[in-house]
N, CA, C and O atoms as a DFTB+ gen file, in Angstrom:
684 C
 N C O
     1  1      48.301      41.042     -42.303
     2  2      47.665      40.198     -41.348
     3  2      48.637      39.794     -40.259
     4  3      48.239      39.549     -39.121
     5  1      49.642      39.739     -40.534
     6  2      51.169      39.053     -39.459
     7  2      51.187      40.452     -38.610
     8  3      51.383      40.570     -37.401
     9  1      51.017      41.135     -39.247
    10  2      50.829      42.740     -38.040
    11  2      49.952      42.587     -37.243
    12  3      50.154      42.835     -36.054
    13  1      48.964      42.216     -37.615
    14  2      47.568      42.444     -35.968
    15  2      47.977      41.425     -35.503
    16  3      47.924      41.551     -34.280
    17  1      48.518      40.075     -35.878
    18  2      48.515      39.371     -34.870
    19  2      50.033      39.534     -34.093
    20  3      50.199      38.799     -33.121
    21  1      50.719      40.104     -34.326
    22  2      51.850      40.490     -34.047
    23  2      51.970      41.772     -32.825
    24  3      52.777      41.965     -31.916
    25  1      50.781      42.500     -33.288
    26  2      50.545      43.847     -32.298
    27  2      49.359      43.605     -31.259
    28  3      49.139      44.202     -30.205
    29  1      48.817      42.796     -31.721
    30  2      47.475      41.915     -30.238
    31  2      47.833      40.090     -30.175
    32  3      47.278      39.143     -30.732
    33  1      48.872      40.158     -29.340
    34  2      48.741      38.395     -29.596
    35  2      47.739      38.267     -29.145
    36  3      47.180      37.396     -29.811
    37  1      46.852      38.736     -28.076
    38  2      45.543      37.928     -27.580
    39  2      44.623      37.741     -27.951
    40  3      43.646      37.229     -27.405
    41  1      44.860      38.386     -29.648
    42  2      43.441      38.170     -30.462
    43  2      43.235      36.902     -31.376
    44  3      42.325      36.381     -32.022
    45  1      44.571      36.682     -31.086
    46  2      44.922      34.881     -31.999
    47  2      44.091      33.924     -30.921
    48  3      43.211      33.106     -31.187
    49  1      44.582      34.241     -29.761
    50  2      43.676      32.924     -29.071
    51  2      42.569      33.058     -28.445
    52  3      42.139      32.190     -27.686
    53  1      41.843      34.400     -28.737
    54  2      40.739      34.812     -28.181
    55  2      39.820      34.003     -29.600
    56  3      38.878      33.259     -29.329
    57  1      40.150      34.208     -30.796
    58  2      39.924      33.521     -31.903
    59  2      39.779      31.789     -31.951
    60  3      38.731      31.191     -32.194
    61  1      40.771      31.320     -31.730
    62  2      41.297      30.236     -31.446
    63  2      39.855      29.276     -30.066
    64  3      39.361      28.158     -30.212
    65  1      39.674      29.990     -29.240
    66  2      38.939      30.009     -28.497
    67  2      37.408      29.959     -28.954
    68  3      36.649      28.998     -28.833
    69  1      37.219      30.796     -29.324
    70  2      35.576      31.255     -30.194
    71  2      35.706      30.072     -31.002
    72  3      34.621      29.500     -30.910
    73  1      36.741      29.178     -32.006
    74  2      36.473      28.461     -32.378
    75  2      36.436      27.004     -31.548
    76  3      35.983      25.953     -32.001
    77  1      36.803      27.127     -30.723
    78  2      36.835      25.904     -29.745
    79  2      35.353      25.512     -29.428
    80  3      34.726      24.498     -29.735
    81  1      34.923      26.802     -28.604
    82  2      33.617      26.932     -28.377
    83  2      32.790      26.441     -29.155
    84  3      32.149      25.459     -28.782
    85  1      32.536      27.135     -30.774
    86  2      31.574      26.998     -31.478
    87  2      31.805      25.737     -31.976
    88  3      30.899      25.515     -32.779
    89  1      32.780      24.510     -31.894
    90  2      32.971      23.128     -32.633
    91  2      32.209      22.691     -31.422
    92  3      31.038      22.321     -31.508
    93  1      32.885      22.733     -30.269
    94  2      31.971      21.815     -28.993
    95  2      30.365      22.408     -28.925
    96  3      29.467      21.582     -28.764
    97  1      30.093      23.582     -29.029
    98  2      28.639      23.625     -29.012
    99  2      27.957      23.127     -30.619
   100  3      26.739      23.066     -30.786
   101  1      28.772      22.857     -31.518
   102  2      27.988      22.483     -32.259
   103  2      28.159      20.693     -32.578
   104  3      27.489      19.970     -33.316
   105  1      29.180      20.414     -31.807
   106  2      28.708      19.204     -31.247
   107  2      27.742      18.515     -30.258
   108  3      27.235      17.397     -30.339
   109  1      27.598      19.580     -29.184
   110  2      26.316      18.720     -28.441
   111  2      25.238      19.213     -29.214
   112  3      24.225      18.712     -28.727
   113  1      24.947      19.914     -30.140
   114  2      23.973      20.703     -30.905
   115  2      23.722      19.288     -31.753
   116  3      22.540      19.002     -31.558
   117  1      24.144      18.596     -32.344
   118  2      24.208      17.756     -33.556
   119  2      24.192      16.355     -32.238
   120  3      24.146      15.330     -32.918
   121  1      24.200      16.160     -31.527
   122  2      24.361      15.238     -30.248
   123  2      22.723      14.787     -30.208
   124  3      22.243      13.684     -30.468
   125  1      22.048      16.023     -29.793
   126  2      20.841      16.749     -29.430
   127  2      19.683      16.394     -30.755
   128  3      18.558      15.934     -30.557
   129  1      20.006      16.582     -31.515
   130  2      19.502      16.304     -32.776
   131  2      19.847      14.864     -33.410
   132  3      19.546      14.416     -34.516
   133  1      20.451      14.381     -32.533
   134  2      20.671      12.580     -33.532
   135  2      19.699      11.919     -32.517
   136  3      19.200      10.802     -32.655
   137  1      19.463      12.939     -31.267
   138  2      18.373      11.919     -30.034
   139  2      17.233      12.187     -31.022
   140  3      17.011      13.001     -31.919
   141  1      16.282      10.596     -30.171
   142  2      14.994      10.407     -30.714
   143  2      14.087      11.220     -29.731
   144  3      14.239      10.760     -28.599
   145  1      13.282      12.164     -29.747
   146  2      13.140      12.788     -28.724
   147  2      11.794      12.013     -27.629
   148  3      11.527      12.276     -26.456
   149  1      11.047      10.837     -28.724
   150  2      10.160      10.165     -28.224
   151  2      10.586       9.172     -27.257
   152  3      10.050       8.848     -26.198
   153  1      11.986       8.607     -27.984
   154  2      12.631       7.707     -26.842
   155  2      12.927       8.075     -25.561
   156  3      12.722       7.311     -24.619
   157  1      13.613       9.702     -25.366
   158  2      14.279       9.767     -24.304
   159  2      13.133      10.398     -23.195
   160  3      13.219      10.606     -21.985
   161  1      11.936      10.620     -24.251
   162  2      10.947      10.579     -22.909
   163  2      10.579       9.715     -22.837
   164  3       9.970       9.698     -21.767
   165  1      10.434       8.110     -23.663
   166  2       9.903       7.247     -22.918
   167  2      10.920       6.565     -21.490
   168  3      10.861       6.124     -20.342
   169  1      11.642       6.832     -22.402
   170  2      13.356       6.289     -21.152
   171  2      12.869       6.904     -19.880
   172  3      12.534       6.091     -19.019
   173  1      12.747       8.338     -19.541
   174  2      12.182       9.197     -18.585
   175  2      10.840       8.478     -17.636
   176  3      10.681       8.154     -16.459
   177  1      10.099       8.453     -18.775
   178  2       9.231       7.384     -18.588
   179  2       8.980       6.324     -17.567
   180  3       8.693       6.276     -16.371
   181  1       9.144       5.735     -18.264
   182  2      10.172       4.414     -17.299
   183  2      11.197       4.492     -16.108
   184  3      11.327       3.556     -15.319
   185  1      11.594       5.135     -16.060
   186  2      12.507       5.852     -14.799
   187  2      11.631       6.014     -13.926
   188  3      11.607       5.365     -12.880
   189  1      10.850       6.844     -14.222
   190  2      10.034       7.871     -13.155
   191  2       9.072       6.510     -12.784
   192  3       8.710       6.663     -11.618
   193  1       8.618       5.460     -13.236
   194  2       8.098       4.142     -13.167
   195  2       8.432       3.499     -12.152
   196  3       7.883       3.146     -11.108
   197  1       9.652       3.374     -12.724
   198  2      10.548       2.381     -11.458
   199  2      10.554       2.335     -10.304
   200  3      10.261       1.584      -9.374
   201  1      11.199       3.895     -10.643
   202  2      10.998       4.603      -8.867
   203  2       9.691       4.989      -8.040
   204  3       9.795       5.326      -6.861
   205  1       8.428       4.929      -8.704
   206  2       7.207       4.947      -7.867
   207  2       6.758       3.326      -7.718
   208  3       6.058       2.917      -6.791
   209  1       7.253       2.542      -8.722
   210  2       7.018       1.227      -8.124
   211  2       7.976       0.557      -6.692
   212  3       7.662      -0.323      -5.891
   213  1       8.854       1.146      -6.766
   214  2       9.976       0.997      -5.789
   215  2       9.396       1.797      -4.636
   216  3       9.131       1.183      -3.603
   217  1       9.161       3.163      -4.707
   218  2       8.426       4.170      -3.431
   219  2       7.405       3.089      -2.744
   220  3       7.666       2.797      -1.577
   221  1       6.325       2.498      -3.322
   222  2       5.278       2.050      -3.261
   223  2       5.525       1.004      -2.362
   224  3       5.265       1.083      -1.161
   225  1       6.037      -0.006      -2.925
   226  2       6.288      -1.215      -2.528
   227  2       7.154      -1.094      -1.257
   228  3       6.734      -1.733      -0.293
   229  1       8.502      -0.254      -1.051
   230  2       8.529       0.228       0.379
   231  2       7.689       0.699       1.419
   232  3       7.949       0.236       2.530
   233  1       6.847       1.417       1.350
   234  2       6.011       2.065       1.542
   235  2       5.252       1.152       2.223
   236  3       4.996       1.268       3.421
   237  1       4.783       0.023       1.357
   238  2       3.999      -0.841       1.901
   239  2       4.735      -1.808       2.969
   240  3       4.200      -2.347       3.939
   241  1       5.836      -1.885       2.641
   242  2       6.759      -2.902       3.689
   243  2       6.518      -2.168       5.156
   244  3       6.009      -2.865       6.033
   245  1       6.840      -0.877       5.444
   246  2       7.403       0.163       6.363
   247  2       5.634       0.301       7.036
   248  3       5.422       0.587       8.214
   249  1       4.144      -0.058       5.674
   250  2       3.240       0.262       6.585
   251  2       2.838      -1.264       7.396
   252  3       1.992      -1.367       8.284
   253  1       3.681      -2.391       6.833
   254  2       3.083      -3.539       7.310
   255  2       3.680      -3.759       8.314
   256  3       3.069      -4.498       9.086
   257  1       5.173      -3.237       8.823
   258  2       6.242      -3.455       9.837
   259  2       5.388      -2.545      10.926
   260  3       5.139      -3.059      12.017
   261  1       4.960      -1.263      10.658
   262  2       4.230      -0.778      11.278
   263  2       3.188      -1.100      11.946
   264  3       3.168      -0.652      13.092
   265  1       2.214      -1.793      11.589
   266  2       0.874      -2.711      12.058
   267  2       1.466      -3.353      12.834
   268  3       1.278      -3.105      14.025
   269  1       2.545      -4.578      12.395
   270  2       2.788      -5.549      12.951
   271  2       3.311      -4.913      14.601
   272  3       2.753      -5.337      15.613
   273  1       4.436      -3.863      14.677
   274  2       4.587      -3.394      15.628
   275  2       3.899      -3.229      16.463
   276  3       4.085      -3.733      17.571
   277  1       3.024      -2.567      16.209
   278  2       1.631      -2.018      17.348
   279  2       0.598      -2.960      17.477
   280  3      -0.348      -2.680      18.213
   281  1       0.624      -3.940      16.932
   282  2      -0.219      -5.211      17.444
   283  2      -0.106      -6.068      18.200
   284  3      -0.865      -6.817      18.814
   285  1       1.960      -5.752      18.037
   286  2       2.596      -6.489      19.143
   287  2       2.562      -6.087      20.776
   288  3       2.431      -6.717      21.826
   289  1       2.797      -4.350      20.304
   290  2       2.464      -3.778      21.676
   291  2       1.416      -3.810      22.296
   292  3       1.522      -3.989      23.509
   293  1       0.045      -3.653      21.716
   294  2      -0.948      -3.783      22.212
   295  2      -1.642      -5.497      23.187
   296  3      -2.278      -5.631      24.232
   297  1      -1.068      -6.552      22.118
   298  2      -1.195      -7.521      22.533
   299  2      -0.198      -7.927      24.013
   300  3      -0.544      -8.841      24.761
   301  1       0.913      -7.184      24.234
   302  2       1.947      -7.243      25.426
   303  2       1.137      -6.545      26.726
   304  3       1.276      -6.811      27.920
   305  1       0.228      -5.542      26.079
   306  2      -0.329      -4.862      27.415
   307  2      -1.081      -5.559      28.108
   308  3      -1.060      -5.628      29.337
   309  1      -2.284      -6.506      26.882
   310  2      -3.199      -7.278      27.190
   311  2      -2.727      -8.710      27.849
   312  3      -3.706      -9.358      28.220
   313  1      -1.652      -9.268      28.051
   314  2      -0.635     -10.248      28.447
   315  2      -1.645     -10.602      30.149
   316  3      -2.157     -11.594      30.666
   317  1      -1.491      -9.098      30.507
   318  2      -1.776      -9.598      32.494
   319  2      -3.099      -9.575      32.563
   320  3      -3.533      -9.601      33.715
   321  1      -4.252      -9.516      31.315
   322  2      -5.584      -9.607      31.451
   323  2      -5.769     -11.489      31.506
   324  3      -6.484     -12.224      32.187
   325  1      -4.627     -11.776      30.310
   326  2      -4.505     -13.225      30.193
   327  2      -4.473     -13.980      30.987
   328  3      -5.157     -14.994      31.133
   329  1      -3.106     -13.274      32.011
   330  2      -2.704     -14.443      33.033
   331  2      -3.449     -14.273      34.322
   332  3      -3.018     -14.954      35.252
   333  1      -4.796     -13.264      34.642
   334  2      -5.556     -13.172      35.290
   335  2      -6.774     -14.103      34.862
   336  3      -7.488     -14.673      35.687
   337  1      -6.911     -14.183      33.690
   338  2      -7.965     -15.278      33.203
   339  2      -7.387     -16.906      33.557
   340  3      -8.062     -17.919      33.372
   341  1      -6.423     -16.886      33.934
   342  2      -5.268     -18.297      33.874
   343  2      -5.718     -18.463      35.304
   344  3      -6.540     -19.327      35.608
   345  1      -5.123     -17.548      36.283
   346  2      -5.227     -18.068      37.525
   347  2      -6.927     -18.245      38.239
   348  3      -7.409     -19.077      39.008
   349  1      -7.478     -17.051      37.561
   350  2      -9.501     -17.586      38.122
   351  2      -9.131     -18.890      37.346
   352  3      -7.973     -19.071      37.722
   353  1      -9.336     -19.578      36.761
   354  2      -9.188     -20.798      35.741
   355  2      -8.473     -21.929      37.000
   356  3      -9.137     -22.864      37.446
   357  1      -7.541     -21.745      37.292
   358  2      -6.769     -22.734      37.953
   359  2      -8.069     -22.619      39.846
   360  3      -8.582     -23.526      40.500
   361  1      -8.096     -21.027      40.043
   362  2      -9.232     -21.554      41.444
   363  2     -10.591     -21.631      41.244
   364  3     -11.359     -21.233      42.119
   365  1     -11.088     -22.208      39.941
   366  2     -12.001     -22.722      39.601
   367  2     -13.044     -21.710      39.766
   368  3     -14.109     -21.922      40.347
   369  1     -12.589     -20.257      39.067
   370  2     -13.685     -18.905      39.430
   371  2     -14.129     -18.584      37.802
   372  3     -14.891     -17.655      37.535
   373  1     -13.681     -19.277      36.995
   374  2     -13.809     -18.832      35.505
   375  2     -15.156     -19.500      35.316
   376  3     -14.894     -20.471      34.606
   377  1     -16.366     -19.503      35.551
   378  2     -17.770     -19.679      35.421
   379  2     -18.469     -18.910      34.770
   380  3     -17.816     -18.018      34.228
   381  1     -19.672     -18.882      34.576
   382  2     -20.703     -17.672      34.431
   383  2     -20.403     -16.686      32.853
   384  3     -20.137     -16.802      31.656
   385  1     -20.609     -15.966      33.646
   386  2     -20.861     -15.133      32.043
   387  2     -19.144     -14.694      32.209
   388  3     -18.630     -14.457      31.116
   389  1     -18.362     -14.578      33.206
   390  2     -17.370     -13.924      33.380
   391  2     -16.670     -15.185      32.348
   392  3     -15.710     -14.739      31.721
   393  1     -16.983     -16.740      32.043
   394  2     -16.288     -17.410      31.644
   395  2     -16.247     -17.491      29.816
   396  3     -15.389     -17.756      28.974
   397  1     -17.578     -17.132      29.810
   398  2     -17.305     -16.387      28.815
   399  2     -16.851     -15.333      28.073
   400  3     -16.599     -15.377      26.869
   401  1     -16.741     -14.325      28.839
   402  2     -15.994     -13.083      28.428
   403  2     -14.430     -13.501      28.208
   404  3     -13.632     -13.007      27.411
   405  1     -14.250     -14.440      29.043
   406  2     -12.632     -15.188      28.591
   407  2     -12.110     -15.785      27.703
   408  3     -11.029     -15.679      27.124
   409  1     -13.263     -16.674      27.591
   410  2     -13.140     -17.240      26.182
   411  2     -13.486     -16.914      24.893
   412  3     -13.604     -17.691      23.945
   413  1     -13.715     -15.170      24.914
   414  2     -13.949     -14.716      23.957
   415  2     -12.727     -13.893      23.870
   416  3     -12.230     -13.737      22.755
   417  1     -12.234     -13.400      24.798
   418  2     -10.922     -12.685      24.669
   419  2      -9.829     -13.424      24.438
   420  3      -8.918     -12.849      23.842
   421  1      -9.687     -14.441      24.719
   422  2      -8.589     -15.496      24.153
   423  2      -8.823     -16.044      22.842
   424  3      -7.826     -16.489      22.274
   425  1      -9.961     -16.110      22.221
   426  2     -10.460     -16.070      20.593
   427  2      -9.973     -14.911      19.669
   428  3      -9.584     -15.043      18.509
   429  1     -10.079     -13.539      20.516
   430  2      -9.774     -12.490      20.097
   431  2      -8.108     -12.566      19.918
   432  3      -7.675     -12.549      18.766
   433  1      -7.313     -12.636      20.864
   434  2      -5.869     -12.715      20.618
   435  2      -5.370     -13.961      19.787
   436  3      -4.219     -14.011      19.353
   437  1      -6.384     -15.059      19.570
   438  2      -5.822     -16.068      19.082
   439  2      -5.934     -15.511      17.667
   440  3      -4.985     -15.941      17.011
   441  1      -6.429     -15.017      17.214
   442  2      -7.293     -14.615      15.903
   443  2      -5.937     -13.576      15.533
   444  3      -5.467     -13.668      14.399
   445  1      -5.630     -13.081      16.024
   446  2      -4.574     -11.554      15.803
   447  2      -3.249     -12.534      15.811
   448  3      -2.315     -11.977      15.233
   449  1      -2.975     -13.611      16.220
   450  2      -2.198     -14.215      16.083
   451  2      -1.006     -14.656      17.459
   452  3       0.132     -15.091      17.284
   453  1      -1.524     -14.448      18.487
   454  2      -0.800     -13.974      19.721
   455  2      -0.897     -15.949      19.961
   456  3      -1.870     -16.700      19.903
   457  1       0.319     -16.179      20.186
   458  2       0.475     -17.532      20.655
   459  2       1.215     -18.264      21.817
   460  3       2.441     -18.161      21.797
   461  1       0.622     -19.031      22.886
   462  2       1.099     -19.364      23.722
   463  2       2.244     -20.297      23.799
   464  3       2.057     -21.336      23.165
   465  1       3.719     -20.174      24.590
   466  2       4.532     -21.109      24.553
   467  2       5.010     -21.248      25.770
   468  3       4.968     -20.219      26.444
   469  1       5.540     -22.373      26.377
   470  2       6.325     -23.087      27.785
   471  2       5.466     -23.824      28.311
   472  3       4.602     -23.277      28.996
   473  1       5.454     -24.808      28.199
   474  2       5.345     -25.971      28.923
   475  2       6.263     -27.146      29.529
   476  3       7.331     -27.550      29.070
   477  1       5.467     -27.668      30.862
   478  2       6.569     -29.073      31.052
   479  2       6.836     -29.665      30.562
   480  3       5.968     -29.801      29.700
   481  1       7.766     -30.462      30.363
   482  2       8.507     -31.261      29.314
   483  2       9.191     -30.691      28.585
   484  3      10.063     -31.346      28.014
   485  1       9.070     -29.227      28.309
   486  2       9.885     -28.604      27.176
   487  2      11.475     -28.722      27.326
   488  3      12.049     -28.827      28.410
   489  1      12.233     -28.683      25.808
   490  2      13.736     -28.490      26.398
   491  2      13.881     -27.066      26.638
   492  3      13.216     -26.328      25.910
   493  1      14.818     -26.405      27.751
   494  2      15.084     -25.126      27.698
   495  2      15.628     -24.577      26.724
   496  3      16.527     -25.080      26.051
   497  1      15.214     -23.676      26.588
   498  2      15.750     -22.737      25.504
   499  2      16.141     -20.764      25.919
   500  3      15.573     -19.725      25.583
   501  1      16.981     -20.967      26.508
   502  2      17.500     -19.655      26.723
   503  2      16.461     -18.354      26.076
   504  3      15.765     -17.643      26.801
   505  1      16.521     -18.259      24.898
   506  2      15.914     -17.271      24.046
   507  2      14.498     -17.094      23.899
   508  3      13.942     -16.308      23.131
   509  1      13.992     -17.854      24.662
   510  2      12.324     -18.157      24.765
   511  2      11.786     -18.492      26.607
   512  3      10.663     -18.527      27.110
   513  1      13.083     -18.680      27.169
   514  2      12.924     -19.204      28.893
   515  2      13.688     -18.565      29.739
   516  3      14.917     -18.616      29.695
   517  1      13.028     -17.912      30.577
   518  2      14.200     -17.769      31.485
   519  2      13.863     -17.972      32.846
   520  3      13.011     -17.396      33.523
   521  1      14.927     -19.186      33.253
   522  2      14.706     -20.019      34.234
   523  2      14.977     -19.225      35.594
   524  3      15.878     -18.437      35.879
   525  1      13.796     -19.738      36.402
   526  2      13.890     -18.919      37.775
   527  2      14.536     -19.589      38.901
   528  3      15.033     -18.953      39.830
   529  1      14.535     -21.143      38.818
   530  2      14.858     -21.988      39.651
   531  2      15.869     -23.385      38.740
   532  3      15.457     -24.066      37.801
   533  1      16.989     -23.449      39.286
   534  2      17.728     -25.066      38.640
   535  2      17.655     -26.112      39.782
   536  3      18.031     -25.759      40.899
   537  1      17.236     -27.273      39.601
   538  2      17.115     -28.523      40.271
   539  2      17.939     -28.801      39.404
   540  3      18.348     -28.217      38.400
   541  1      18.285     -30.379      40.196
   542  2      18.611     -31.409      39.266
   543  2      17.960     -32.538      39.444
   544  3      17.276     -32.684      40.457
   545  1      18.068     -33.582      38.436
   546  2      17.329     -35.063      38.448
   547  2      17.611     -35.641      37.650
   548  3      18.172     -35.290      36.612
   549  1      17.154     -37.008      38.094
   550  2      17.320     -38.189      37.248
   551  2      16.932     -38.476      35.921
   552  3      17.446     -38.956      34.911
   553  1      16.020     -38.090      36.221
   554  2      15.108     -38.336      34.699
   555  2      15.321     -37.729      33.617
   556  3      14.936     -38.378      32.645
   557  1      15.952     -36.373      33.284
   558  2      15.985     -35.708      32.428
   559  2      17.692     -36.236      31.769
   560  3      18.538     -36.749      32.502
   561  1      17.847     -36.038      30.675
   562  2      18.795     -36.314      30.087
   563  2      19.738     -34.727      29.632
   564  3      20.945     -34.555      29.805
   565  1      18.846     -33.824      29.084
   566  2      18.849     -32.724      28.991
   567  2      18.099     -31.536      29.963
   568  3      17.140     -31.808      30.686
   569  1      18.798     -29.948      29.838
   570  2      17.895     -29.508      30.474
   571  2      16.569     -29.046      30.263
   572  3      16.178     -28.286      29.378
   573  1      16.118     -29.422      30.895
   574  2      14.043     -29.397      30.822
   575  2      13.501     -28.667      31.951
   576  3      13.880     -28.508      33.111
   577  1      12.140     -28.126      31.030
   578  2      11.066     -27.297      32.015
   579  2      10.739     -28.494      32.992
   580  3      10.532     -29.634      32.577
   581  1      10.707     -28.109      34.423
   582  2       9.913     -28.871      34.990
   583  2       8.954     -28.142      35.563
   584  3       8.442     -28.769      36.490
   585  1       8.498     -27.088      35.403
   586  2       7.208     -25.947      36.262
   587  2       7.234     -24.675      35.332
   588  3       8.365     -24.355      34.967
   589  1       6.526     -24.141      35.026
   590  2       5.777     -23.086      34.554
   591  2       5.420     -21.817      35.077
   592  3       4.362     -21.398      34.608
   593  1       5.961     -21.090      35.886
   594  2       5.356     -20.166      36.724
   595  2       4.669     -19.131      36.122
   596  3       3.955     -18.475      36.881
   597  1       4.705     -18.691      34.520
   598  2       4.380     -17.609      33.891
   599  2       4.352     -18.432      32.546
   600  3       5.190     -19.323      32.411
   601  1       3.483     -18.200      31.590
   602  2       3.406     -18.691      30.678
   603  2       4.342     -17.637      29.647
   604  3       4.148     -16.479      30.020
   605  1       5.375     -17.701      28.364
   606  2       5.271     -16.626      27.371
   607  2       4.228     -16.992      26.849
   608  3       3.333     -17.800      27.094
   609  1       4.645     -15.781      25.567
   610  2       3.856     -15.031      24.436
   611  2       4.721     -14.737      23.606
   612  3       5.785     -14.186      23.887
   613  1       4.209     -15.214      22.021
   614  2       4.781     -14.695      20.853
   615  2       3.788     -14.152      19.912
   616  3       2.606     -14.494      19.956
   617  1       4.242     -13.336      19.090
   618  2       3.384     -12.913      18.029
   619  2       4.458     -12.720      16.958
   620  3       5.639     -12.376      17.028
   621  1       3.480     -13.129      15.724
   622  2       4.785     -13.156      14.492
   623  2       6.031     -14.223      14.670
   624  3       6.995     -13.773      14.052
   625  1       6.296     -15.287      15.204
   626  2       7.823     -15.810      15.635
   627  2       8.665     -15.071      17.045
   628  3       9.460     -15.630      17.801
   629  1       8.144     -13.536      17.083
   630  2       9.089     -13.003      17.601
   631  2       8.561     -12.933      19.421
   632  3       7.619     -12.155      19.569
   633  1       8.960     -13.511      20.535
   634  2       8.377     -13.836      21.965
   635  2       8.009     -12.345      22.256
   636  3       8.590     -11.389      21.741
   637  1       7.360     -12.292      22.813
   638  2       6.513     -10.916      23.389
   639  2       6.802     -10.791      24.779
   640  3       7.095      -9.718      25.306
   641  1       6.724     -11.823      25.343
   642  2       7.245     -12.173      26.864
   643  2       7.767     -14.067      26.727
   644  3       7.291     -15.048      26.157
   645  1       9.036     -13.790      27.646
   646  2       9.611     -15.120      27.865
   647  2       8.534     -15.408      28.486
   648  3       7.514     -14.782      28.772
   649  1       9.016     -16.754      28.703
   650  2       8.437     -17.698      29.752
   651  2       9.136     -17.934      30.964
   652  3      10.187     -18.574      30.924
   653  1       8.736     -17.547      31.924
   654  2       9.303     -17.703      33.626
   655  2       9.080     -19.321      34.011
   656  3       7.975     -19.864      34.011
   657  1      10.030     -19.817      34.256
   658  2      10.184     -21.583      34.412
   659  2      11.316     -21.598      35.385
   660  3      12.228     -20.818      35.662
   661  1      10.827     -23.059      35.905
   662  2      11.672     -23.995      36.686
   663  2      12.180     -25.015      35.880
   664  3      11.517     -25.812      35.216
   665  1      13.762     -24.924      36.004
   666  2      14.475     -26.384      34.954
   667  2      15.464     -27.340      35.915
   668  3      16.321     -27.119      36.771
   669  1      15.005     -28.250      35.439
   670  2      15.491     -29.807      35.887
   671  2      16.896     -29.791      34.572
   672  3      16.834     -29.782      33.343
   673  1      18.349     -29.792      35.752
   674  2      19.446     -30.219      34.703
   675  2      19.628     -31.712      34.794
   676  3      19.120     -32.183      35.812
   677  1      20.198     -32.552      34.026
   678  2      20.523     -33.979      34.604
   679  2      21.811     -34.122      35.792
   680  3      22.968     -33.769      35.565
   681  1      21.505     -34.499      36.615
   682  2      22.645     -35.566      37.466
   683  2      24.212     -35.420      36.972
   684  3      25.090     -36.110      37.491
């Protein structure tokens, strides 16, 4: 026996090898066989769960961000139908049936959630105003709307259009 391995060393560790092999495959073999095979599909199970409850629920975020988007846009287009209903209103032309068609379209955006902001008295607020004209005066302590030239619009929290104003700084 000291002869063959003496006249082929490479058959000692070609040997040596084959047994390497066959201990590690008959370890994941015996690995394989200590699994419960009901468990590791329920485990699977549950995985595959997770992740369609997770798909889903994104899904739904990405379709509600979506709506919200395009309701916003749509309501921004409709903005100069508004402030055309504002000014007949101020030269006393909003009558008739036309005065109703207004006050049904301002029901309509109120309903979708579209909300009006800037008025006099307000304090300025950069991020919601942007002032076209600065006075100054007495009266104000802070700076304040004193005129309105354009009303904003928000929908959701988020302004759709500033508000175009005149602000009174103090003295």
């Amino acid at each position: 026996m000291s002869e063959e391995n003496t006249s082929n060393p490479a058959a000692g560790s070609e040997e040596e090898l084959a047994a390497a092999v066959d201990e590690a495959l008959s370890d994941v073999v015996a690995d394989v066989e200590n699994q419960d095979p009901v468990a590791v599909l329920t485990n699977d199970l549950q995985r595959l769960q997770a992740d369609f409850a997770n798909y889903r629920k994104r899904v739904d975020r990405e379709r509600l961000t979506a709506h919200e988007i395009s309701t916003a846009a749509v309501l921004a287009d409709l903005l100069p139908i508004l402030d055309d209903f504002d000014r007949a209103s101020v030269h006393n032309e909003l009558t008739g049936g036309f005065k109703a068609v207004a006050d049904r379209f301002t029901a309509v955006t109120d309903k979708l959630g579209l909300q009006r902001f800037g008025a006099e008295g307000d304090a300025f607020d950069p991020n919601i105003h942007e002032a076209i004209a600065h006075e100054t005066s007495a009266n104000v302590t802070e700076t304040t709307v004193t005129k309105v030239l354009q009303p904003g619009y928000r929908f959701k929290e988020r302004p759709i259009r500033v508000a175009m104003v005149v602000v009174a700084d103090p003295e």
